[in-house]
MOPAC internal coordinates of N, CA, C and O (Angstrom, degrees):
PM7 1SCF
backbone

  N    0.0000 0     0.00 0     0.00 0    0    0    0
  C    1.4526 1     0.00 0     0.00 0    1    0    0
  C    1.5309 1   108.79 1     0.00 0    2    1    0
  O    1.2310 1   113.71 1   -45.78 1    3    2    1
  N    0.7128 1   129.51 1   134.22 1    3    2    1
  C    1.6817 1   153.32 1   170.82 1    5    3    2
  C    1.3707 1   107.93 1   -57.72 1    6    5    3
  O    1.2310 1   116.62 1   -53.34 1    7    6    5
  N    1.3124 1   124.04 1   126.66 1    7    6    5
  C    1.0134 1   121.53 1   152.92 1    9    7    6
  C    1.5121 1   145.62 1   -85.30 1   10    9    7
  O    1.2310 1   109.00 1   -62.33 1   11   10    9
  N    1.4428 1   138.21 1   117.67 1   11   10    9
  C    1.0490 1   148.80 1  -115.04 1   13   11   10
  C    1.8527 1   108.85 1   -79.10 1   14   13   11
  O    1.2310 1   130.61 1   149.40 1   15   14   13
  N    1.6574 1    97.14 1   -30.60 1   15   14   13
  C    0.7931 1   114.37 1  -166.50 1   17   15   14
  C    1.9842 1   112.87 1   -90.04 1   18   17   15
  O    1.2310 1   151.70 1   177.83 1   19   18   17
  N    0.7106 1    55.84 1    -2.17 1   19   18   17
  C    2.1670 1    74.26 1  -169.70 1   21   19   18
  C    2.0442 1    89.98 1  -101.44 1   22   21   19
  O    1.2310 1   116.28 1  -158.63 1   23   22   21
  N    1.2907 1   124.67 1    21.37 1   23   22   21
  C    1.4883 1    97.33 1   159.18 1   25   23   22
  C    1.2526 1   115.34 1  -107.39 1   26   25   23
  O    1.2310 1   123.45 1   -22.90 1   27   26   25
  N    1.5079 1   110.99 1   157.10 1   27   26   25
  C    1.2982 1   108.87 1  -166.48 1   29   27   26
  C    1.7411 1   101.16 1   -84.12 1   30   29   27
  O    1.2310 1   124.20 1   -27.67 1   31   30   29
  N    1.3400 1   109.54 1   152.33 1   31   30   29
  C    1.7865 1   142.31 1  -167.16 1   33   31   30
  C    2.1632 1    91.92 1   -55.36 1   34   33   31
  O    1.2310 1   133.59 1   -52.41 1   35   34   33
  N    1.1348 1    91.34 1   127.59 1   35   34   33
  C    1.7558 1    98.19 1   176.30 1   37   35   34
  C    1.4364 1   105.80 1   -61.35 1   38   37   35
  O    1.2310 1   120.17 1   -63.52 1   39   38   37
  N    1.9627 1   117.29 1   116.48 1   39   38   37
  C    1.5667 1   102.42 1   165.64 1   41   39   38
  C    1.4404 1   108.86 1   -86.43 1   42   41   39
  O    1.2310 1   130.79 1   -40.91 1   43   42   41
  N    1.4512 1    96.79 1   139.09 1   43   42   41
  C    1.6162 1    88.49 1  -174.11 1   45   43   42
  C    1.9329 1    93.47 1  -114.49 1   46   45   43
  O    1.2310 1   131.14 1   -55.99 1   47   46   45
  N    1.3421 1    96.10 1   124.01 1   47   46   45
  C    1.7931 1   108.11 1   178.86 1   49   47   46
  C    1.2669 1   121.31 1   -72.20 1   50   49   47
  O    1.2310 1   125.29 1   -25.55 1   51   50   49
  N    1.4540 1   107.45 1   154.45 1   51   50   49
  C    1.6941 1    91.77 1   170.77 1   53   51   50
  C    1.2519 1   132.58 1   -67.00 1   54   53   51
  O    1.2310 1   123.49 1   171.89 1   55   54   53
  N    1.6817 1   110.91 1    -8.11 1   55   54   53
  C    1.6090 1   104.04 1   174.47 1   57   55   54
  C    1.3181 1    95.58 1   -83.86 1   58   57   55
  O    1.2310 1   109.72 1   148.13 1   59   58   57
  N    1.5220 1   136.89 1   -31.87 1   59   58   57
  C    1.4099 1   116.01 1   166.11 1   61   59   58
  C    1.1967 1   135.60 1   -30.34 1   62   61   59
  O    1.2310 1   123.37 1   122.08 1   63   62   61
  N    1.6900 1   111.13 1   -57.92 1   63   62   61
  C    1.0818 1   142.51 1   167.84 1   65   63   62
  C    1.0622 1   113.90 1   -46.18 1   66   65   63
  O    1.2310 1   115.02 1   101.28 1   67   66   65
  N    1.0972 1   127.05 1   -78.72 1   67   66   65
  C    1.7211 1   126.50 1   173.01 1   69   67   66
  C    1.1152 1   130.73 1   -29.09 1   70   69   67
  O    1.2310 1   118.33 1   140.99 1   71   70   69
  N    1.5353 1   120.79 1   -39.01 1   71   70   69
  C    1.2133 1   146.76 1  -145.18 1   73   71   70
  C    1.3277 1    92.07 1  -103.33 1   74   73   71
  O    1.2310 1   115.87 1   105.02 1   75   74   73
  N    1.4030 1   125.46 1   -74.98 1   75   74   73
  C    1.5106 1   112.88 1   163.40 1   77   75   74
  C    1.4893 1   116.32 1   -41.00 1   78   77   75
  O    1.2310 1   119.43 1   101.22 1   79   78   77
  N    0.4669 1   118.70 1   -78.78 1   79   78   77
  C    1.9145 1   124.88 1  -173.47 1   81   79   78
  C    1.4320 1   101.37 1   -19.50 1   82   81   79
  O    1.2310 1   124.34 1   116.89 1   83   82   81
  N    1.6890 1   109.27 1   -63.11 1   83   82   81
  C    1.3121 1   105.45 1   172.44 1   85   83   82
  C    1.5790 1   152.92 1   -81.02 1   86   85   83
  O    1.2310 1   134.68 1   170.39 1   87   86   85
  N    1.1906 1    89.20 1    -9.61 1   87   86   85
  C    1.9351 1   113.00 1   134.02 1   89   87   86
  C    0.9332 1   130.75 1   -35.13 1   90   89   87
  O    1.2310 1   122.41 1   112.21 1   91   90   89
  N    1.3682 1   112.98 1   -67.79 1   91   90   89
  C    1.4211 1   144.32 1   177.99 1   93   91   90
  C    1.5062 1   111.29 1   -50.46 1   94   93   91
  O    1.2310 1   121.45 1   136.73 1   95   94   93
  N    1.7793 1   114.83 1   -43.27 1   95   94   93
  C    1.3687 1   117.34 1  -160.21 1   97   95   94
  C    1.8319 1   105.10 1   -87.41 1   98   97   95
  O    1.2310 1   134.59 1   134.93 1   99   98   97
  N    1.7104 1    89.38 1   -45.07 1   99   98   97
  C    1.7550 1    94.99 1   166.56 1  101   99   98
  C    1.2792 1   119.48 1   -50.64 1  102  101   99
  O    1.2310 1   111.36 1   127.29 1  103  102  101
  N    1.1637 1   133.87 1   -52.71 1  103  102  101
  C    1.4088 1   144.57 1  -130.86 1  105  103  102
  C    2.2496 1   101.98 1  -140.76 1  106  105  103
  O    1.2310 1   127.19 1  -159.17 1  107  106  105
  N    1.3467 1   103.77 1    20.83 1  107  106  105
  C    1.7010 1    97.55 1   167.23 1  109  107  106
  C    1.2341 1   137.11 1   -18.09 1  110  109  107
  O    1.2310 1   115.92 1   -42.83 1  111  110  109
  N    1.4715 1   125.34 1   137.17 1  111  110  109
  C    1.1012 1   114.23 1   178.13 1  113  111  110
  C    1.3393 1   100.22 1   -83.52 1  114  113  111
  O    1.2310 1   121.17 1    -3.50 1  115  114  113
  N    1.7223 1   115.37 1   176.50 1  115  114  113
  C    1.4922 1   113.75 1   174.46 1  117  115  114
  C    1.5328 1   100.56 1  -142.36 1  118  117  115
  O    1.2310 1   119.97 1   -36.23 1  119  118  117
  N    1.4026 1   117.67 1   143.77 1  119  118  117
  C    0.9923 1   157.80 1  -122.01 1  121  119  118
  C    2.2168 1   108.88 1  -151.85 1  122  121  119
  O    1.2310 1   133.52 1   -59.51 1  123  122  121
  N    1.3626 1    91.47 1   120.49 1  123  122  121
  C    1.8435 1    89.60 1  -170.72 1  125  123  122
  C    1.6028 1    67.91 1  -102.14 1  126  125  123
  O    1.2310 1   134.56 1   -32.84 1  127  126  125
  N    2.0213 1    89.44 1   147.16 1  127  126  125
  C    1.5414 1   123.51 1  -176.30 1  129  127  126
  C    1.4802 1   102.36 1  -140.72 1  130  129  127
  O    1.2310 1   121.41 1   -72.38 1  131  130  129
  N    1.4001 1   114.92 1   107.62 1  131  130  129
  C    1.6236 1    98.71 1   175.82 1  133  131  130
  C    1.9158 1   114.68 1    57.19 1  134  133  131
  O    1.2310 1   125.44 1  -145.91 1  135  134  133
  N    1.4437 1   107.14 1    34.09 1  135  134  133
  C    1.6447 1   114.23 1  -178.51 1  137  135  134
  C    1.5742 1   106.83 1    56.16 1  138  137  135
  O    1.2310 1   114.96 1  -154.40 1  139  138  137
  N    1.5910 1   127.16 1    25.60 1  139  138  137
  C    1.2952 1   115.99 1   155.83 1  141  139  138
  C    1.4907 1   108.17 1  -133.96 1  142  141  139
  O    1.2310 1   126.77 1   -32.29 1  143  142  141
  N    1.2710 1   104.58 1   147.71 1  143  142  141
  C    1.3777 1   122.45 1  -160.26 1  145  143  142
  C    1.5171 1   124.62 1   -79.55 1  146  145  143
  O    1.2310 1   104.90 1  -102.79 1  147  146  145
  N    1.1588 1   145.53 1    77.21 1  147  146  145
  C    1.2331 1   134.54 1  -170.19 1  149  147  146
  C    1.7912 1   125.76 1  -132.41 1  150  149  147
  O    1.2310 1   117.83 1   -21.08 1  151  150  149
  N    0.8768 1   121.74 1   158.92 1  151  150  149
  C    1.4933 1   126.29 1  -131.30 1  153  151  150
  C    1.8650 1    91.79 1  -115.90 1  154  153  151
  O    1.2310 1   126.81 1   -42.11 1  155  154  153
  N    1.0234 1   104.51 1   137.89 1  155  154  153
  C    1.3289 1   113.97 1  -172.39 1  157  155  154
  C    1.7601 1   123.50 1   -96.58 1  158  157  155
  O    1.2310 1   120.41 1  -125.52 1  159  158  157
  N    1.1150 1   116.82 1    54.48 1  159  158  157
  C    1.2684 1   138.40 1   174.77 1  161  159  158
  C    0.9366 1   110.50 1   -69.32 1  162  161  159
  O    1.2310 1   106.85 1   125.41 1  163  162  161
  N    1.5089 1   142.09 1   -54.59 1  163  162  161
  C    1.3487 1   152.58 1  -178.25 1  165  163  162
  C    1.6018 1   101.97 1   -37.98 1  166  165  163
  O    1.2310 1   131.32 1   122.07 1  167  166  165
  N    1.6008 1    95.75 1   -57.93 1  167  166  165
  C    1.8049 1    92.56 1   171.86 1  169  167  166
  C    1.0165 1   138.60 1   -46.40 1  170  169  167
  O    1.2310 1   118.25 1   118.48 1  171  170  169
  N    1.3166 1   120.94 1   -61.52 1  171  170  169
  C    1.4165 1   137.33 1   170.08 1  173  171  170
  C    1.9690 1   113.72 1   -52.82 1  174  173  171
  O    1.2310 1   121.33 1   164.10 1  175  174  173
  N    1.4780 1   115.07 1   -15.90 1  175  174  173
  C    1.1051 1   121.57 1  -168.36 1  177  175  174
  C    1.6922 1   100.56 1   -91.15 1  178  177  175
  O    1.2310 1   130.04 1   130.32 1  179  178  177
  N    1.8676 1    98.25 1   -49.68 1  179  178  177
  C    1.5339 1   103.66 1   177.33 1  181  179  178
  C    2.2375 1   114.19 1   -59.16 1  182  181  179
  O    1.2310 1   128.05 1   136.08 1  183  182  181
  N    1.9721 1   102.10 1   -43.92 1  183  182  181
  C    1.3468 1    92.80 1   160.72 1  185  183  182
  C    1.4311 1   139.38 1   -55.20 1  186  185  183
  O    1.2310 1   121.80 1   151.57 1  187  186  185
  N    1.2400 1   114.15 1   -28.43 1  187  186  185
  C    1.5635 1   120.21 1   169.22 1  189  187  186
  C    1.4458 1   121.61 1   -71.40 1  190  189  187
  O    1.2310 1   119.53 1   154.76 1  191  190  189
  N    1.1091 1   118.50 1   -25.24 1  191  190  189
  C    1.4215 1   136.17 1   167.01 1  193  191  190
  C    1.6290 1   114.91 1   -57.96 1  194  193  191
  O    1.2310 1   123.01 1   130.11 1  195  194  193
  N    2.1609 1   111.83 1   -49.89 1  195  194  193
  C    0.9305 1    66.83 1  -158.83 1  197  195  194
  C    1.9888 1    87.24 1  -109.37 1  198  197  195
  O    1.2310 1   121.53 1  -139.51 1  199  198  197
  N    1.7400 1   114.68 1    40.49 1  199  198  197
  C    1.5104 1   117.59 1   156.28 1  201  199  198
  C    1.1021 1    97.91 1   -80.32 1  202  201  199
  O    1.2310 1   106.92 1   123.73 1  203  202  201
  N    1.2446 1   141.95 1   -56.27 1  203  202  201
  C    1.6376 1   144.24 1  -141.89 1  205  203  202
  C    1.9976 1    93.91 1   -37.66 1  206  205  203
  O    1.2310 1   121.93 1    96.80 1  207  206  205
  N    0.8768 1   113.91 1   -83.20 1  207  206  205
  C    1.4800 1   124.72 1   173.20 1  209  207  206
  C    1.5485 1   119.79 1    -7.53 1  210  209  207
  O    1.2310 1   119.35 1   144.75 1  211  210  209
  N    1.5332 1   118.84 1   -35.25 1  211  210  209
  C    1.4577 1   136.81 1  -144.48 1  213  211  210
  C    1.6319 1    88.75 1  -110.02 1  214  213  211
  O    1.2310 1   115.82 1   146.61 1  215  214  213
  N    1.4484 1   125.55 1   -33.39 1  215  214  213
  C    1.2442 1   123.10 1  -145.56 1  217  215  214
  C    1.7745 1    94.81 1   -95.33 1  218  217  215
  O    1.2310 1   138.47 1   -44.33 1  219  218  217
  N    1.5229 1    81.80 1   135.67 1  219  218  217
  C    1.7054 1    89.64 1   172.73 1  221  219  218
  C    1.2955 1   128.29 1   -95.49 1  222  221  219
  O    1.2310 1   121.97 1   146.15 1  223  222  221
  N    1.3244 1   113.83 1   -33.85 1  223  222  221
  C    1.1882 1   127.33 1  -167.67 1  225  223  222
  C    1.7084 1    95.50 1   -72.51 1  226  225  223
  O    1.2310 1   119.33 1   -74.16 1  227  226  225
  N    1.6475 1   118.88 1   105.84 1  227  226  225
  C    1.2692 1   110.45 1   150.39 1  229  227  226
  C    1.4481 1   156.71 1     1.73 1  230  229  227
  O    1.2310 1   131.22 1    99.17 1  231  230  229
  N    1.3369 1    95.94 1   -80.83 1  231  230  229
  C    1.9808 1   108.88 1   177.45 1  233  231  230
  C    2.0003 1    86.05 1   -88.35 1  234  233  231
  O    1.2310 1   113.82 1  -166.95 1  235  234  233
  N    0.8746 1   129.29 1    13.05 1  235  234  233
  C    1.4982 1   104.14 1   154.88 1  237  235  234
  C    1.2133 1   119.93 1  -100.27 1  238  237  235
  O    1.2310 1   118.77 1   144.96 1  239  238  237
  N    1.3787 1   119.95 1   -35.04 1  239  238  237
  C    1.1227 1   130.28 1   154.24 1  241  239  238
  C    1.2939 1   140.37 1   -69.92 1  242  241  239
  O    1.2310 1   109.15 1  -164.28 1  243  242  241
  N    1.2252 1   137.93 1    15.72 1  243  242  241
  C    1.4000 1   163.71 1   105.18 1  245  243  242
  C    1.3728 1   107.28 1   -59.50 1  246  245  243
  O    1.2310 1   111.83 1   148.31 1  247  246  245
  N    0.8334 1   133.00 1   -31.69 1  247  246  245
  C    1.7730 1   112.73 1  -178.25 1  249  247  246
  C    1.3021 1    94.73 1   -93.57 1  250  249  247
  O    1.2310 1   110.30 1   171.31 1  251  250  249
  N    0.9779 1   135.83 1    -8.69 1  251  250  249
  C    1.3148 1   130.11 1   170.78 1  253  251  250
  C    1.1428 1   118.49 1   -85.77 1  254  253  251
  O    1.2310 1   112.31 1   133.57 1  255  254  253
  N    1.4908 1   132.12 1   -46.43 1  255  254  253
  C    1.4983 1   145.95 1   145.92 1  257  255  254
  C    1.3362 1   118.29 1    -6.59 1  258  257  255
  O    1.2310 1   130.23 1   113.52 1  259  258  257
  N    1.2584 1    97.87 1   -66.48 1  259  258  257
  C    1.0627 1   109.69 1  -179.10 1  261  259  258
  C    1.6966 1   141.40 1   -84.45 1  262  261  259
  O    1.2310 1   132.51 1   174.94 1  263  262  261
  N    1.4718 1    93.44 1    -5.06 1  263  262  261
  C    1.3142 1   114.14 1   173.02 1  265  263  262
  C    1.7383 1   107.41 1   -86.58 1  266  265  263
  O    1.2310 1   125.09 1   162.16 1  267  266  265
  N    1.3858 1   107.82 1   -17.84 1  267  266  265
  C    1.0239 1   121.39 1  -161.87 1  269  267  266
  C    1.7685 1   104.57 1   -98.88 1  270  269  267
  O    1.2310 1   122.52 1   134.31 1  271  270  269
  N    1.6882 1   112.79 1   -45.69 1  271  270  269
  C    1.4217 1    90.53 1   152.66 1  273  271  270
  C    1.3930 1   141.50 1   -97.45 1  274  273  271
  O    1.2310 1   122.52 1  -161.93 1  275  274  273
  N    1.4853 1   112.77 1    18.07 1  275  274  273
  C    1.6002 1   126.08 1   154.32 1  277  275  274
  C    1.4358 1   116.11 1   -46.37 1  278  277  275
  O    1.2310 1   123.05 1   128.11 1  279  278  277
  N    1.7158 1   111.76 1   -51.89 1  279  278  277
  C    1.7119 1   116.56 1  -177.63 1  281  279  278
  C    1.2916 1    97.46 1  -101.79 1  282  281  279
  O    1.2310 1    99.45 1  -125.27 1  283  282  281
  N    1.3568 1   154.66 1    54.73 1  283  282  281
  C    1.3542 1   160.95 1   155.75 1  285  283  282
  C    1.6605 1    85.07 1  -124.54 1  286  285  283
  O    1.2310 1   110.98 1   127.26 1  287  286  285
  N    1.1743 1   134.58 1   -52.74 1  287  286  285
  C    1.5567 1   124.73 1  -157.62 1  289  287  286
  C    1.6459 1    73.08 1   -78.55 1  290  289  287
  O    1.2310 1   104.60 1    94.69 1  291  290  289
  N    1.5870 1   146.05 1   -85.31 1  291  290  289
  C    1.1323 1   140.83 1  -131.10 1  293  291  290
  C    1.2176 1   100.66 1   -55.23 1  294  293  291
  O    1.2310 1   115.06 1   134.33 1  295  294  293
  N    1.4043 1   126.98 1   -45.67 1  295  294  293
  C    1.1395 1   117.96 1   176.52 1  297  295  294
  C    1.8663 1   126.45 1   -55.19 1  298  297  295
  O    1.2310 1   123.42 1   134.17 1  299  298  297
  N    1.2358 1   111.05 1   -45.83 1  299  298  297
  C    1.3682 1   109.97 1   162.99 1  301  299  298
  C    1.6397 1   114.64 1   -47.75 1  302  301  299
  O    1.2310 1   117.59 1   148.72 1  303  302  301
  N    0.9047 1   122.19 1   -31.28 1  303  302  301
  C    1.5788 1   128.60 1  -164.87 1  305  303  302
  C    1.3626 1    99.69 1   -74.98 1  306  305  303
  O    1.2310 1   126.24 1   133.67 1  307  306  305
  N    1.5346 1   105.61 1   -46.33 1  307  306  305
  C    1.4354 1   117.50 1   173.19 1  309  307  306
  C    1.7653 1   122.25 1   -43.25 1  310  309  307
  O    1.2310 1   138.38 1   116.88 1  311  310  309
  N    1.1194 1    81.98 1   -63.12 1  311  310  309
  C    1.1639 1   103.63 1  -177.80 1  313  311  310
  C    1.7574 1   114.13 1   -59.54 1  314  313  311
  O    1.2310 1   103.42 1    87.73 1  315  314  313
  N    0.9187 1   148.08 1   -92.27 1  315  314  313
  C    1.5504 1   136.05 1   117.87 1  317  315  314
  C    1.5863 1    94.15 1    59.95 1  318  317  315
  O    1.2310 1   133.52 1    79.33 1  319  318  317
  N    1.6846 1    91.47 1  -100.67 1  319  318  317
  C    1.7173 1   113.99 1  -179.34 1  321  319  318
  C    1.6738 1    96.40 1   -28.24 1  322  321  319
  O    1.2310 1   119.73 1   132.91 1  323  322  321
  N    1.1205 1   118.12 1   -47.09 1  323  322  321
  C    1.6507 1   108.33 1  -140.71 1  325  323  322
  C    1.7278 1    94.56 1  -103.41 1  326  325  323
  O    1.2310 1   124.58 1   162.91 1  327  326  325
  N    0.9462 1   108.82 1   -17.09 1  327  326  325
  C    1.6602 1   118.37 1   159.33 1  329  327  326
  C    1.7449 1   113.32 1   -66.36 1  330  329  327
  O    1.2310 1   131.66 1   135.79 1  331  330  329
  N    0.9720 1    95.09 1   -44.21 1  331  330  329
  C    1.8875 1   100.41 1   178.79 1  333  331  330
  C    1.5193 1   108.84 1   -68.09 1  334  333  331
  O    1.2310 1   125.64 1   119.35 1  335  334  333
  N    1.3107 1   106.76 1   -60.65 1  335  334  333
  C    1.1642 1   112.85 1   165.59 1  337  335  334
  C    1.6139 1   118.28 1    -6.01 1  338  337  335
  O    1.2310 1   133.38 1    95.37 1  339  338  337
  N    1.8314 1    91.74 1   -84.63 1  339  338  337
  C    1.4157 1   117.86 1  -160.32 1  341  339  338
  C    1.4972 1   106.07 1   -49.04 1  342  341  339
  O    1.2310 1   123.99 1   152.63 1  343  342  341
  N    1.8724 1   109.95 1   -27.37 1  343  342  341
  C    1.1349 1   103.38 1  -163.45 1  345  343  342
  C    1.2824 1   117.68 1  -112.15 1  346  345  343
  O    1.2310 1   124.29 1  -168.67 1  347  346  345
  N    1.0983 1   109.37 1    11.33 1  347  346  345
  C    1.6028 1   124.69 1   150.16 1  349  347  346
  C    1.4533 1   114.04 1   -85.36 1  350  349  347
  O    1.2310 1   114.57 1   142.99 1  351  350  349
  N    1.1420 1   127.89 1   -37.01 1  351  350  349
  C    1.4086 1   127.63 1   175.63 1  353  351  350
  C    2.0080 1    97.41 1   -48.24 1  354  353  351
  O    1.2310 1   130.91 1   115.38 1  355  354  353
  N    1.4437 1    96.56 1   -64.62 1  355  354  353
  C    1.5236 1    89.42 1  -157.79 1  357  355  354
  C    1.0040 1   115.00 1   -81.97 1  358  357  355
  O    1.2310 1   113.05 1  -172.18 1  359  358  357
  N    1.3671 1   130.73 1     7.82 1  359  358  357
  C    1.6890 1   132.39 1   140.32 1  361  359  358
  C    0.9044 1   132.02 1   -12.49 1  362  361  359
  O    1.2310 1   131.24 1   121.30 1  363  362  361
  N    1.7062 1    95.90 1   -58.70 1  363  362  361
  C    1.4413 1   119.51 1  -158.72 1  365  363  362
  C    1.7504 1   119.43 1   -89.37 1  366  365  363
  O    1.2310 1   120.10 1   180.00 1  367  366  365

């Protein structure tokens, strides 16, 4: 039997890394806050932000980049939308 303590420490790669992260950013978990439901992307968006820097491997770090300002632009868009919104509501 092996001893438990004698294994060597998990390397975790940057395509690991990436790959989770960007899992994570597509596909959020969600989370009840005050009985409303919302999905924690923001996190995984702020963690990728601040691996991006660390990662060596190239095309992981570009696919990550860029996954990363896909939901930074959606979110602006969002935001936008929900600004117009508000300000058409109180127009009226």
């Amino acid at each position: 039997m092996k001893n438990i303590n004698n294994k060597a420490k998990l390397k975790i790669t940057d395509k690991n890394l990436a790959v989770e992260l960007m899992k994570h950013i597509q596909y959020p978990c969600e989370v009840e806050v005050n009985g409303k439901i919302e999905n924690i992307r923001t996190f995984y968006l702020n963690e990728a932000r601040r691996v991006l820097p660390s990662l060596n491997n190239s095309y992981q770090k570009t696919a990550l980049q860029l996954l990363v300002n896909h939901y930074i632009e959606i979110d602006k868009i969002r935001y936008d939308i929900l600004r117009t919104l508000k300000g058409a509501v109180s127009m009226k």
